[in-house]
C-alpha positions in Angstrom: 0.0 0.0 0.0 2.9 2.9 0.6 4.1 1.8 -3.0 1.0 2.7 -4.8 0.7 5.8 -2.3 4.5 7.0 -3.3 3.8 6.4 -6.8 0.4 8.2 -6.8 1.9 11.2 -4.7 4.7 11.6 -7.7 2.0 11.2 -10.7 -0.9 13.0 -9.5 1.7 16.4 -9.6 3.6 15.0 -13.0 -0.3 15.0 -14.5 -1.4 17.7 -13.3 1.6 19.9 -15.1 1.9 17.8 -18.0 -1.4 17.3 -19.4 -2.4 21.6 -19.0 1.1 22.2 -20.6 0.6 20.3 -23.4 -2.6 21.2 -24.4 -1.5 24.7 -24.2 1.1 23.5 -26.4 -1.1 22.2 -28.8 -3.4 25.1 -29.0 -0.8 27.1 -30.1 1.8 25.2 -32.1 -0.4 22.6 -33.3 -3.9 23.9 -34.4 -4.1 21.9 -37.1 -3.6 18.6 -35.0 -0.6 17.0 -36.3 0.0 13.4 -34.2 4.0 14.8 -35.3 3.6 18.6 -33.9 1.7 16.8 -31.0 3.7 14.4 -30.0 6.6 17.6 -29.9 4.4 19.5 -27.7 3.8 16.2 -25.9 7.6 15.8 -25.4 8.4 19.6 -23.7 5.5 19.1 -21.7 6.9 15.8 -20.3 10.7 17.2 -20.1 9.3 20.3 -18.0 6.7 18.6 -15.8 9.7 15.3 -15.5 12.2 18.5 -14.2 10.1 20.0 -11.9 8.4 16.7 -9.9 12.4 15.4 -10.3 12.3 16.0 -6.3 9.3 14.2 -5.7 10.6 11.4 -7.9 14.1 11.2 -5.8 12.2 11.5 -2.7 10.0 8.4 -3.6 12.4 6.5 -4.8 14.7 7.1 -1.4 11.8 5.9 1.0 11.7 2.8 -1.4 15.0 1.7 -1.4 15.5 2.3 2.1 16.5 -0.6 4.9 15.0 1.2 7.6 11.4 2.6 7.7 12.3 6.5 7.1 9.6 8.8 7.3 8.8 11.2 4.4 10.3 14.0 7.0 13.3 12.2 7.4 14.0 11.5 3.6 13.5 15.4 2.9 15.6 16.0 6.2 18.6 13.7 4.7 18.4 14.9 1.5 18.4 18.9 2.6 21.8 17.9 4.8 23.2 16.6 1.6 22.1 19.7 -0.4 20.0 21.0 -3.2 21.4 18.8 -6.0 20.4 15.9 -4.0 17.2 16.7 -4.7 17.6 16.7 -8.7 19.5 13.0 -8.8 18.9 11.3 -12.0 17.0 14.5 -13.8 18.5 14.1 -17.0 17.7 10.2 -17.3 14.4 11.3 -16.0 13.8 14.2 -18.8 15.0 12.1 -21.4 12.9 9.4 -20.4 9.7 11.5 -20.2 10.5 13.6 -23.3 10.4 9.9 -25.0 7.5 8.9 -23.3 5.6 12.3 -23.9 6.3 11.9 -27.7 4.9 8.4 -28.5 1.9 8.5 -25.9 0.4 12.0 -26.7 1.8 11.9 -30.0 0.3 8.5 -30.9 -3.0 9.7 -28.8 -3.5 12.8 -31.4 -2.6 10.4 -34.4 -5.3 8.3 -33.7 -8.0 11.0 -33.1 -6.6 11.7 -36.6 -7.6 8.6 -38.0 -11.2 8.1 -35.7 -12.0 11.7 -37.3 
């Protein structure tokens, strides 16, 4: 149960950017509804919504992997002594992961309104 409430507590956040950023996106760059031009906007909106939940992500991913049963407080308390880069671990993995993932889901989501329409 704390697995699906960690993972919930990093997606709900990465949605909630992600999704409102992308759309905006694709209002403005992509009127026409390209699956291509989406998936771009799809991409930028998964690279900045990846960069700012990255401290979420490493926070998560700490009270996972740890041997003893930290406390959210604790993790944030550990990572703030080690300093504000600790917090941003992995971010470019994590970008260039969700820039992928942004392209081919939304991307692939606009192509096949494009083909229901």
């Amino acid at each position: 149960a704390v697995v699906s409430t960690q993972s919930t507590g990093r997606e709900i956040p990465f949605a909630a950017i992600q999704y409102p950023l992308w759309e905006a996106m694709r209002a403005k760059y992509n009127p026409e509804g390209s699956g291509f031009k989406s998936g771009i906007c799809g991409s930028v909106a998964g690279a900045i919504a990846g960069a700012l939940t990255t401290p979420i992500d490493v926070v998560k991913t700490r009270l996972m992997t740890s041997t003893s049963n930290e406390s959210v407080i604790e993790v944030i308390k550990q990572l703030s002594y080690e300093g504000v880069p600790a917090f941003f671990r992995g971010l470019t993995a994590r970008i260039g992961w969700l820039s992928i993932g942004g392209f081919v889901y939304l991307g692939t989501y606009q192509t096949v309104l494009e083909i229901m329409s």
